[in-house]
PDB file of N, CA, C and O in Angstrom:
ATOM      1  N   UNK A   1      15.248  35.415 -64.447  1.00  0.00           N
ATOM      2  CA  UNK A   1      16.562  34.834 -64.666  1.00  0.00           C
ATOM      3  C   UNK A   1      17.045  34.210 -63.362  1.00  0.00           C
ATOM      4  O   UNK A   1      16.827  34.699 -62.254  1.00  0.00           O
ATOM      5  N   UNK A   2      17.831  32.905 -63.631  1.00  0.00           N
ATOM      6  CA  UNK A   2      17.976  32.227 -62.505  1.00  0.00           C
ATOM      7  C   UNK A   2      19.397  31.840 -62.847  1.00  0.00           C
ATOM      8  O   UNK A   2      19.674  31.610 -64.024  1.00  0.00           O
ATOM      9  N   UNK A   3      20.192  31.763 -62.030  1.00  0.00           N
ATOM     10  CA  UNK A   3      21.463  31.603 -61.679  1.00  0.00           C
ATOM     11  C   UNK A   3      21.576  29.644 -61.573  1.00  0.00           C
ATOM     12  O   UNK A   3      20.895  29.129 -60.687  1.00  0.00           O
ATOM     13  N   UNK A   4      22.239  28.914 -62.280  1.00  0.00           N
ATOM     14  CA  UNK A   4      21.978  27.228 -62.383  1.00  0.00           C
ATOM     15  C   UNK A   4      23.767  26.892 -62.104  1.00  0.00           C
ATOM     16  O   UNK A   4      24.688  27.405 -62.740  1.00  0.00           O
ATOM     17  N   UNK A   5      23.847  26.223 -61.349  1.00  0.00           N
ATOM     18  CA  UNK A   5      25.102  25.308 -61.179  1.00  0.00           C
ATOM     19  C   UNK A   5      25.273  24.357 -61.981  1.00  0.00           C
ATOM     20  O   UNK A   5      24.250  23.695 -61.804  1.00  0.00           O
ATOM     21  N   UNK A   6      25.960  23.758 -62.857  1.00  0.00           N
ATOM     22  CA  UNK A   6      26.008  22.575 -63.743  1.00  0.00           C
ATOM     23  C   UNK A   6      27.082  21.618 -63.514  1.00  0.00           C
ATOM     24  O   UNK A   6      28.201  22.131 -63.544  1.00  0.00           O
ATOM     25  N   UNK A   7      27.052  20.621 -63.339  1.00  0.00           N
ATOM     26  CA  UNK A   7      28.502  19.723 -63.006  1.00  0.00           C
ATOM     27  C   UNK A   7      28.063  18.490 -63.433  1.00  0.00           C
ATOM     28  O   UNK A   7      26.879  18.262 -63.680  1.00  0.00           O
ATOM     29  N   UNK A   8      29.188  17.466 -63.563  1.00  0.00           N
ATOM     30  CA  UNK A   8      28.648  15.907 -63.877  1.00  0.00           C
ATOM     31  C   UNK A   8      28.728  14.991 -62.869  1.00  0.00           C
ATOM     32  O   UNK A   8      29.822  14.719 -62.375  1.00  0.00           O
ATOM     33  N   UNK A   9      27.669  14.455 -62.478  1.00  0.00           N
ATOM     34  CA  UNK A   9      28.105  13.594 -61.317  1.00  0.00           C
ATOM     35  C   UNK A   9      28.610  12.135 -61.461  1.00  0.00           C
ATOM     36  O   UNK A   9      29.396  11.900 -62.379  1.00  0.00           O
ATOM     37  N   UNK A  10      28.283  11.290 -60.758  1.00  0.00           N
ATOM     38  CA  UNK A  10      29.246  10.329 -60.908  1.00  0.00           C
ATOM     39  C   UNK A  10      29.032   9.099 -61.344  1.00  0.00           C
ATOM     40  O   UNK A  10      29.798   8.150 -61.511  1.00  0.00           O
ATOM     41  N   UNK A  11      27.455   9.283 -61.572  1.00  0.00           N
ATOM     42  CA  UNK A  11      26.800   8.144 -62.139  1.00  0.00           C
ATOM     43  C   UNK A  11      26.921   8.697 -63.886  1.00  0.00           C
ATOM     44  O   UNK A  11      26.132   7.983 -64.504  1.00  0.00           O
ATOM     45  N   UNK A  12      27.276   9.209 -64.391  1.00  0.00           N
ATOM     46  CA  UNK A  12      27.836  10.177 -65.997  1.00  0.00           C
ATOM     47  C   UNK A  12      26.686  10.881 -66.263  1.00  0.00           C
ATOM     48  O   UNK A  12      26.673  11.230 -67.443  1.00  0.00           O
ATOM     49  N   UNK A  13      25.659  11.253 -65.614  1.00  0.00           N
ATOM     50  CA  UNK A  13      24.535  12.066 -65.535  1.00  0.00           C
ATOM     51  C   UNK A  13      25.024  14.058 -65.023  1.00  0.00           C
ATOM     52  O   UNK A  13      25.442  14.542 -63.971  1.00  0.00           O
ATOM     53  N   UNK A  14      24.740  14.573 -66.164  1.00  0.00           N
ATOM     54  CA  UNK A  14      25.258  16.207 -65.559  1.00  0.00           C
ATOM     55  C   UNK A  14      24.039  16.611 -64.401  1.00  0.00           C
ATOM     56  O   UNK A  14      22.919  16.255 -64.765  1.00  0.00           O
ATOM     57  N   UNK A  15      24.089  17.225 -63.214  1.00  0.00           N
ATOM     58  CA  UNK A  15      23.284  17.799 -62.451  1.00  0.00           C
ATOM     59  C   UNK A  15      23.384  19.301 -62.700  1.00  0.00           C
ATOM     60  O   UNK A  15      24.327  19.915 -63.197  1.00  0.00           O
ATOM     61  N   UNK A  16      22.276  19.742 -62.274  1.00  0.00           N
ATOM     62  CA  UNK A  16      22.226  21.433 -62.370  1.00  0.00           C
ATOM     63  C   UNK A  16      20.620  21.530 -61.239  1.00  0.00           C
ATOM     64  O   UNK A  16      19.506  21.041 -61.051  1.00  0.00           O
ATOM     65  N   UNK A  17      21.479  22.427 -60.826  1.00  0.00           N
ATOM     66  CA  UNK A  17      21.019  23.412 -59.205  1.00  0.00           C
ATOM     67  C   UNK A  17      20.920  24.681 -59.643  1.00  0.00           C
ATOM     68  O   UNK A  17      21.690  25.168 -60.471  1.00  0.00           O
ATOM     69  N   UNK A  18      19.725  25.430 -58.974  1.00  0.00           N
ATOM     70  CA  UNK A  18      19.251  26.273 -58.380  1.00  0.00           C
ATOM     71  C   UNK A  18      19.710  26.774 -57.192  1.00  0.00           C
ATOM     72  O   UNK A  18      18.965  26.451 -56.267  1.00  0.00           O
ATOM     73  N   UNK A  19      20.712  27.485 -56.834  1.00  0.00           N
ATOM     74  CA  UNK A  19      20.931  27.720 -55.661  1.00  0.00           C
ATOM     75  C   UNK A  19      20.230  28.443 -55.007  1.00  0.00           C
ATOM     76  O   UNK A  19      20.005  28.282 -53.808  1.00  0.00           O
ATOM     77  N   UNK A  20      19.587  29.749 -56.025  1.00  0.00           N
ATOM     78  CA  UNK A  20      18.631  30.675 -55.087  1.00  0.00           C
ATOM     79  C   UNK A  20      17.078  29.877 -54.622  1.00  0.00           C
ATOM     80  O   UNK A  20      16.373  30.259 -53.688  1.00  0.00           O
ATOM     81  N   UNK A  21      16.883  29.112 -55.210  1.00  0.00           N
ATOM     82  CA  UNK A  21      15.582  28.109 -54.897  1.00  0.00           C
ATOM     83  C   UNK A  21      16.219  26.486 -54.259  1.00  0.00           C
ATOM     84  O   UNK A  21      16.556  25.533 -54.960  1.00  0.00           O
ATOM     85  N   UNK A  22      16.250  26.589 -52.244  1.00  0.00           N
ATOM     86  CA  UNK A  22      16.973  25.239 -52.046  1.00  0.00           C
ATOM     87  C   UNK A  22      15.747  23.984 -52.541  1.00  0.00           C
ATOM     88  O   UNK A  22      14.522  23.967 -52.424  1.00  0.00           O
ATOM     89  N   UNK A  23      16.736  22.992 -53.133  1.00  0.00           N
ATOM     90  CA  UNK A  23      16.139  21.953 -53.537  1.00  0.00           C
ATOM     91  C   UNK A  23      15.536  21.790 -54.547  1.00  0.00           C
ATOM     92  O   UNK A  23      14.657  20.930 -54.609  1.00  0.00           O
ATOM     93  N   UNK A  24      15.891  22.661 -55.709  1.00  0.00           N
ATOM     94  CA  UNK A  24      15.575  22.820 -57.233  1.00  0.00           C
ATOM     95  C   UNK A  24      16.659  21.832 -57.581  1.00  0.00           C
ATOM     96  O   UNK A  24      17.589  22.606 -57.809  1.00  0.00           O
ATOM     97  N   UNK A  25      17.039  20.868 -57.729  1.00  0.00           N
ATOM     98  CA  UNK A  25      17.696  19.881 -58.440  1.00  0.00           C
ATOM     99  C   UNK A  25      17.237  19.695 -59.473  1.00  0.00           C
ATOM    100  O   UNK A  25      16.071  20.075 -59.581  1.00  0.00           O
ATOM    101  N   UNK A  26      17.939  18.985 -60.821  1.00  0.00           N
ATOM    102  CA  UNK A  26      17.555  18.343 -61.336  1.00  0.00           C
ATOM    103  C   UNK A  26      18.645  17.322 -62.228  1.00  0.00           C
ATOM    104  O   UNK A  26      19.640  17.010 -61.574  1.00  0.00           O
ATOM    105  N   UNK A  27      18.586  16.783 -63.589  1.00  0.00           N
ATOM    106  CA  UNK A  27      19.680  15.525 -64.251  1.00  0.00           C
ATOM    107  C   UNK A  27      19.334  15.926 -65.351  1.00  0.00           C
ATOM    108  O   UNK A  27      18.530  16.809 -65.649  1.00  0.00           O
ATOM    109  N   UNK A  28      20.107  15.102 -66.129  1.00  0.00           N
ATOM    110  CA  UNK A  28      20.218  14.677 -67.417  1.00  0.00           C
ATOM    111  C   UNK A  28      21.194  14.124 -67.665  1.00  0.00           C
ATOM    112  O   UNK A  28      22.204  14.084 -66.962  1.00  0.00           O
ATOM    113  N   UNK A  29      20.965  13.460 -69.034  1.00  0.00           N
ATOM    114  CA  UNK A  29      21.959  12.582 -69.862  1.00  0.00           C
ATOM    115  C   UNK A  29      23.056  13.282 -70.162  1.00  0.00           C
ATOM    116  O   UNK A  29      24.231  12.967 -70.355  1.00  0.00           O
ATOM    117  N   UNK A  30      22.578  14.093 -70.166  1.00  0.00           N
ATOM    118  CA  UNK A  30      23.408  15.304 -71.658  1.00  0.00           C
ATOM    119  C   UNK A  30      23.178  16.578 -70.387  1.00  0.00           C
ATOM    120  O   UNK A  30      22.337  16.621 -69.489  1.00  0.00           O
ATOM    121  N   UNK A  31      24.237  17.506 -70.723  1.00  0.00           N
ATOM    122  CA  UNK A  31      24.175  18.965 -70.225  1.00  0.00           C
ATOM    123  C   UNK A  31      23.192  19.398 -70.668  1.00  0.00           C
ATOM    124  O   UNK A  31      22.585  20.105 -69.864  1.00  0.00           O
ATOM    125  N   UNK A  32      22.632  19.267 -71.844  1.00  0.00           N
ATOM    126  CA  UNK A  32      21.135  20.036 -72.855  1.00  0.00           C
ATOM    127  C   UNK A  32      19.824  19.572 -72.199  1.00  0.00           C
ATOM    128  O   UNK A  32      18.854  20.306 -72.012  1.00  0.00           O
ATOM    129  N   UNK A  33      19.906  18.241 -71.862  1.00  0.00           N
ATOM    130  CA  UNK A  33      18.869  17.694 -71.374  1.00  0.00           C
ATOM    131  C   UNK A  33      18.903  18.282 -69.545  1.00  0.00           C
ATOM    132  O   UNK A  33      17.867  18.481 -68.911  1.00  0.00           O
ATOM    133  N   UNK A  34      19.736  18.395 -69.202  1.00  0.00           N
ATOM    134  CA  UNK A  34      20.216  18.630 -67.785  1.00  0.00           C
ATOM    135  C   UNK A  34      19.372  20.446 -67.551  1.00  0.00           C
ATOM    136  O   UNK A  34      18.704  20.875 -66.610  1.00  0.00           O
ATOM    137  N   UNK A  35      19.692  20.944 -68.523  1.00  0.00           N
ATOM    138  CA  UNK A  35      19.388  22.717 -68.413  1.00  0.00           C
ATOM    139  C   UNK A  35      18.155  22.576 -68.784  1.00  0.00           C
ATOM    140  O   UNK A  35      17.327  23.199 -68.119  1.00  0.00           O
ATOM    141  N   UNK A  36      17.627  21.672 -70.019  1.00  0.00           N
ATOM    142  CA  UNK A  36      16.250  21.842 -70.671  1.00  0.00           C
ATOM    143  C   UNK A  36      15.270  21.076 -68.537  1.00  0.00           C
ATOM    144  O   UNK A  36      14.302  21.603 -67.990  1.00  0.00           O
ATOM    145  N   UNK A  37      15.902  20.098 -68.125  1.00  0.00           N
ATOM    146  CA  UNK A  37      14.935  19.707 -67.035  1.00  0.00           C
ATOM    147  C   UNK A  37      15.028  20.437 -65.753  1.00  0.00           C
ATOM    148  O   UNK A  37      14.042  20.419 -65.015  1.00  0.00           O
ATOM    149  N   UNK A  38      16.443  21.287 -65.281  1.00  0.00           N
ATOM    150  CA  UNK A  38      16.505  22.332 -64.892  1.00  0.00           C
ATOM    151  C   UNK A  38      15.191  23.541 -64.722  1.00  0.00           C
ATOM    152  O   UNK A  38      14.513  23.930 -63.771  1.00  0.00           O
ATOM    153  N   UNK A  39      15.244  23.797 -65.852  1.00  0.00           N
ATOM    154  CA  UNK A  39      14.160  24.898 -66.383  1.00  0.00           C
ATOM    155  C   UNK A  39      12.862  24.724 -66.053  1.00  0.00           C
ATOM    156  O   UNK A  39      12.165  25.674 -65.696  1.00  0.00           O
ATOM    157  N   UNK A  40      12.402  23.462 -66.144  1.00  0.00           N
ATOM    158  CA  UNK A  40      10.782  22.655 -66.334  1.00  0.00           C
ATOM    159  C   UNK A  40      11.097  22.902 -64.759  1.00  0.00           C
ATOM    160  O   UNK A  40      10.198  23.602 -64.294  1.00  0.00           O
ATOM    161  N   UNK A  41      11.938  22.610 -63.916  1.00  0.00           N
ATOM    162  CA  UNK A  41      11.818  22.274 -62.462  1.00  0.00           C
ATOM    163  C   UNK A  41      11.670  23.672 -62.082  1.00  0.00           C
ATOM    164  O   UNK A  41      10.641  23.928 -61.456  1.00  0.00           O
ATOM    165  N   UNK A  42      12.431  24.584 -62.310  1.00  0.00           N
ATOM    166  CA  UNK A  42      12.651  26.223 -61.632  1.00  0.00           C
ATOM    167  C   UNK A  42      11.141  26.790 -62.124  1.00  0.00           C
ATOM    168  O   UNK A  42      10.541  27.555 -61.369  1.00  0.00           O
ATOM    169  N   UNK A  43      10.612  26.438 -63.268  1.00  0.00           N
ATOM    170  CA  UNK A  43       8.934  27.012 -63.638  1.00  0.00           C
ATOM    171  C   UNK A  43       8.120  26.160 -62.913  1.00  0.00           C
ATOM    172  O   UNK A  43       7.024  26.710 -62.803  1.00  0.00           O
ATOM    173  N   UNK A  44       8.131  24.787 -62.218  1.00  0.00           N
ATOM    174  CA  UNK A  44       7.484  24.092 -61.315  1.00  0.00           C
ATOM    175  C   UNK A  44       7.296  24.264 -59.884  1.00  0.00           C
ATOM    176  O   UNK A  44       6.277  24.073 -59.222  1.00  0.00           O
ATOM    177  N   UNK A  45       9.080  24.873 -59.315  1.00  0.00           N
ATOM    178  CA  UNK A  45       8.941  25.307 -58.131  1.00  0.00           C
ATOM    179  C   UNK A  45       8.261  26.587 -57.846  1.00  0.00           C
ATOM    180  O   UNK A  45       7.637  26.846 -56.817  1.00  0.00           O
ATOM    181  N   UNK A  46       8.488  27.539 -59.094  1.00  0.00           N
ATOM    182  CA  UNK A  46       7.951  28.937 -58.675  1.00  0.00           C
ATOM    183  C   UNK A  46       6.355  28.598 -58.756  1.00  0.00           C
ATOM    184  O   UNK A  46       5.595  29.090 -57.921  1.00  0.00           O
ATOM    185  N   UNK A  47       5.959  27.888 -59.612  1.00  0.00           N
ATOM    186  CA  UNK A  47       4.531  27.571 -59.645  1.00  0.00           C
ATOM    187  C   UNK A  47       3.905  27.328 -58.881  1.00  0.00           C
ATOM    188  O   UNK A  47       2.870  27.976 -58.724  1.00  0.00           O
ATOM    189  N   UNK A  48       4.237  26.285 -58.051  1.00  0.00           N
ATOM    190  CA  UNK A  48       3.900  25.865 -56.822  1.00  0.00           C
ATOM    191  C   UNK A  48       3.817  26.904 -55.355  1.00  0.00           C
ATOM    192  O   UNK A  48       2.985  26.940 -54.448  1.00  0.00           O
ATOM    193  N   UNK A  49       5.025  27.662 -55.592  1.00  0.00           N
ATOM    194  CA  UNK A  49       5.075  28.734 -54.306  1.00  0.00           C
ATOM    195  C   UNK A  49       3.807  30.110 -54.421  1.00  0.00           C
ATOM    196  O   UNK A  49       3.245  30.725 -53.514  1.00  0.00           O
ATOM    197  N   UNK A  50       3.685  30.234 -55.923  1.00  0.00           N
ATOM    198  CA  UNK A  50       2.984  31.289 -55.975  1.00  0.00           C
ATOM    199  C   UNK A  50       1.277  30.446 -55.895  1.00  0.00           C
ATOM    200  O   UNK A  50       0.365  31.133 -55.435  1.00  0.00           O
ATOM    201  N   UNK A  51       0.971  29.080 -56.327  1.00  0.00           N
ATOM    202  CA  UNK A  51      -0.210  28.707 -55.918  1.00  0.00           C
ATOM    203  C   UNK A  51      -0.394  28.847 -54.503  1.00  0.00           C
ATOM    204  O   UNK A  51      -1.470  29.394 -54.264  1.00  0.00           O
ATOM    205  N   UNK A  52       0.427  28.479 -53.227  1.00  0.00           N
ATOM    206  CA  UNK A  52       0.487  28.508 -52.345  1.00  0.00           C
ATOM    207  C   UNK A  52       0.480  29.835 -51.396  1.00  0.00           C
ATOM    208  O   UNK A  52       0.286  29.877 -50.181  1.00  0.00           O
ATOM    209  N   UNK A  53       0.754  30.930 -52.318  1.00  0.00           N
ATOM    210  CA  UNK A  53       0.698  32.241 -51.816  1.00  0.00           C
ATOM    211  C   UNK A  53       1.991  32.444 -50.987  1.00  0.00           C
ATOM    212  O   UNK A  53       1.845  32.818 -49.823  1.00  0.00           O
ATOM    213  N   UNK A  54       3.279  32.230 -51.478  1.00  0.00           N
ATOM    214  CA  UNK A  54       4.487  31.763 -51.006  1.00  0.00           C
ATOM    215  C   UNK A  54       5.264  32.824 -51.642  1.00  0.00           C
ATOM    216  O   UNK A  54       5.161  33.053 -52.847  1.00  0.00           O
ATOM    217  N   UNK A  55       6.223  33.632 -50.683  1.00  0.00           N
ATOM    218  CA  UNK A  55       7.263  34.604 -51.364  1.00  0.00           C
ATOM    219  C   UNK A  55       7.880  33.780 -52.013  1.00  0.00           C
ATOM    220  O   UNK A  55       8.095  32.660 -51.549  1.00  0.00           O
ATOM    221  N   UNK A  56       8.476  34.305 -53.736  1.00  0.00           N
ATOM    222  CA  UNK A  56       9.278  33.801 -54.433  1.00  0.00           C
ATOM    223  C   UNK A  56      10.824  34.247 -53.938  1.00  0.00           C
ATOM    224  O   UNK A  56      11.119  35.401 -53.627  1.00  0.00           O
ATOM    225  N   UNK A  57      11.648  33.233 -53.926  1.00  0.00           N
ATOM    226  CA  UNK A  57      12.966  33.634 -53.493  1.00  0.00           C
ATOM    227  C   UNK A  57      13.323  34.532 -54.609  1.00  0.00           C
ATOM    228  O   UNK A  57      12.949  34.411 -55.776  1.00  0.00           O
ATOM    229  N   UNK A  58      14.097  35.456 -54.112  1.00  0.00           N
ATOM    230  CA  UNK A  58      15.062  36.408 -54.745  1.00  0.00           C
ATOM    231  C   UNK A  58      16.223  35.804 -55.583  1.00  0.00           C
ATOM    232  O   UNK A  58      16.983  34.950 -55.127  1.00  0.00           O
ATOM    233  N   UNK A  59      16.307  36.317 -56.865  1.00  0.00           N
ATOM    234  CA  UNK A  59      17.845  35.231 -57.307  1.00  0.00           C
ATOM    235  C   UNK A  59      19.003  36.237 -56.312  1.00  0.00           C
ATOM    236  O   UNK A  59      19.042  37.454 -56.489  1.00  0.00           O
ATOM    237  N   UNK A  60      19.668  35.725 -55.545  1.00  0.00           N
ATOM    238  CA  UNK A  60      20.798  36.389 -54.592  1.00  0.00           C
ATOM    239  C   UNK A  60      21.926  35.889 -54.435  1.00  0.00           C
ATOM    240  O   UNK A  60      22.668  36.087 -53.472  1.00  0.00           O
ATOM    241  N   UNK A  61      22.117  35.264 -55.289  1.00  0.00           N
ATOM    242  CA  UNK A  61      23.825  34.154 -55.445  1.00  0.00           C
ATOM    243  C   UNK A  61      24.844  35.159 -56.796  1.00  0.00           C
ATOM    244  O   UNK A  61      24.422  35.322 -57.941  1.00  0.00           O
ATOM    245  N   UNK A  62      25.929  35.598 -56.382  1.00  0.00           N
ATOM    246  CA  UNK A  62      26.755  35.343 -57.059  1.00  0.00           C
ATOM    247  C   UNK A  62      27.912  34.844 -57.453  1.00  0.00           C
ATOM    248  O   UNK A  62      28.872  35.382 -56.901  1.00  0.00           O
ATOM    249  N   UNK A  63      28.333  33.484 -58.684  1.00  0.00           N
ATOM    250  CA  UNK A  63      29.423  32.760 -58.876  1.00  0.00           C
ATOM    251  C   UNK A  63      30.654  33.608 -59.434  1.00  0.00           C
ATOM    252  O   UNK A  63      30.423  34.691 -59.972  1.00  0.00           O
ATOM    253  N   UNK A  64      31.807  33.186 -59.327  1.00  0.00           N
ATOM    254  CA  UNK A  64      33.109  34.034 -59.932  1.00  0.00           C
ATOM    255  C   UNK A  64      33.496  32.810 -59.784  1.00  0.00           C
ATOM    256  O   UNK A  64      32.887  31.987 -59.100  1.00  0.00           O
ATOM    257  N   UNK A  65      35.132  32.462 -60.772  1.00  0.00           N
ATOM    258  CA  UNK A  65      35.956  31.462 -60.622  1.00  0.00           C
ATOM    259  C   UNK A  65      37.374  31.767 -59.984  1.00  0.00           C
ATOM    260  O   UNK A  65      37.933  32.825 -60.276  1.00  0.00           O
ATOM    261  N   UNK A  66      38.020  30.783 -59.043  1.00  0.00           N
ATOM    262  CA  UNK A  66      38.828  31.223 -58.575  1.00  0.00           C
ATOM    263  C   UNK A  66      40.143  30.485 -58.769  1.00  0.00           C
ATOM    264  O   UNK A  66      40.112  29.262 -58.634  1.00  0.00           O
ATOM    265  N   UNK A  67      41.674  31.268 -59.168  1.00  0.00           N
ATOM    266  CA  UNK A  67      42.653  30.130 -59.482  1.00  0.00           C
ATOM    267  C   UNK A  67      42.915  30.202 -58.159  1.00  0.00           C
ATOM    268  O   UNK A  67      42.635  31.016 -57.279  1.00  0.00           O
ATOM    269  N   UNK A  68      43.805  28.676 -58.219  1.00  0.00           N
ATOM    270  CA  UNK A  68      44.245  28.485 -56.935  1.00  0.00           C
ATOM    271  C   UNK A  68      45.539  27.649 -57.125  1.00  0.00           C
ATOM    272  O   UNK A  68      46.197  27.299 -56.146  1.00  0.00           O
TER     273      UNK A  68
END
């Protein structure tokens, strides 16, 4: 389980991050498409680290919302 940031950026494309993995980015059209390419990326990065014989990061982020 991985912890994903989701927001829309400014080109009308939603982004979603990986914070516990830096530089897991990814897009989409759609929020659905955004989480579905999310996902493909977070099973690509871990893939890659463990071919490499690479500690997998720890998920170690936690979000809360704050009023202000």
């Amino acid at each position: 389980m991985r912890q994903v940031v989701l927001y829309p950026g400014e080109d009308g494309y939603w982004i979603a991050e990986c914070p516990s993995l830096p530089g897991c980015v990814s897009q989409g059209e759609t929020r659905e498409k955004a989480i579905t390419n999310i996902k493909e990326a977070i099973r690509g990065y871990i893939l890659v680290l463990e071919e490499d014989h690479l500690k997998v990061p720890e998920e170690r982020f936690e979000a809360l919302m704050v009023a202000v």
